[in-house]
C-alpha positions as CSV (number, residue, x, y, z in Angstrom):
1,X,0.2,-19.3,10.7
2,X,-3.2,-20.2,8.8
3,X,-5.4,-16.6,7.8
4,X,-8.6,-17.2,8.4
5,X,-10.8,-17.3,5.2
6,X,-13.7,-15.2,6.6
7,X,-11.6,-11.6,6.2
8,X,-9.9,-12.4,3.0
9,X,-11.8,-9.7,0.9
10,X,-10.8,-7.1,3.2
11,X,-8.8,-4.6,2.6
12,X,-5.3,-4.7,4.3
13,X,-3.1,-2.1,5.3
14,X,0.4,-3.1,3.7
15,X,2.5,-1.6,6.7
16,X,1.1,-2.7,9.5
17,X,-1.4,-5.3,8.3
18,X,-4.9,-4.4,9.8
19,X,-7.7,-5.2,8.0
20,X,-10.7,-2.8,7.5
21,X,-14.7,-2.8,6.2
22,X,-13.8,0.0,2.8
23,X,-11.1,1.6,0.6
24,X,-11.7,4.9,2.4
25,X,-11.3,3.6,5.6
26,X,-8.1,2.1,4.8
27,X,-6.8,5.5,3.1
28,X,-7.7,7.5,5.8
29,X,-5.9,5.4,8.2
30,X,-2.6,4.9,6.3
31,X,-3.1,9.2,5.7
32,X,-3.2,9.3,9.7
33,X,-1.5,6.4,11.5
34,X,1.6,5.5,8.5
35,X,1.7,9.5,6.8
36,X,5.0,9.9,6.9
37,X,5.5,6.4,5.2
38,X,3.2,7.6,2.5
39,X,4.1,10.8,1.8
40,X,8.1,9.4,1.5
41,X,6.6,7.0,-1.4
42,X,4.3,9.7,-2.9
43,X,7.4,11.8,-3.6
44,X,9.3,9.3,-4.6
45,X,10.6,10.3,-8.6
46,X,10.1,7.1,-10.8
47,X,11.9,6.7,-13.7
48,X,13.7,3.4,-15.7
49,X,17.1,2.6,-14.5
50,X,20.3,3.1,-16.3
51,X,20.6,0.7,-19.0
52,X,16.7,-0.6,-19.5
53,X,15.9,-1.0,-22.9
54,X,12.3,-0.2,-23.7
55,X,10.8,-2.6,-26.6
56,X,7.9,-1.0,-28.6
């Protein structure tokens, strides 16, 4: 599959791959259309794993 060349500055939605013209269009429809996916990931608690050593 060749991606044309013309849209590649566009923003993408990363779950169902639409492309759109701003940032705030895209975050308004991943907040409408994919909320649920969003809000899972938001929530999310991030922390290092068990065993990672952290080098200062």
């Amino acid at each position: 599959m060749v991606l044309p060349i013309v849209d590649e500055y566009k923003p993408k939605c990363y779950v169902c791959n639409n492309a759109f013209d701003t940032i705030e269009l895209l975050r308004e429809h991943q907040k409408t259309k994919h909320a649920e996916f969003v809000i899972y990931h938001e929530n999310q608690k991030r922390e290092p794993a068990p065993g990672d050593v952290t080098v200062f």
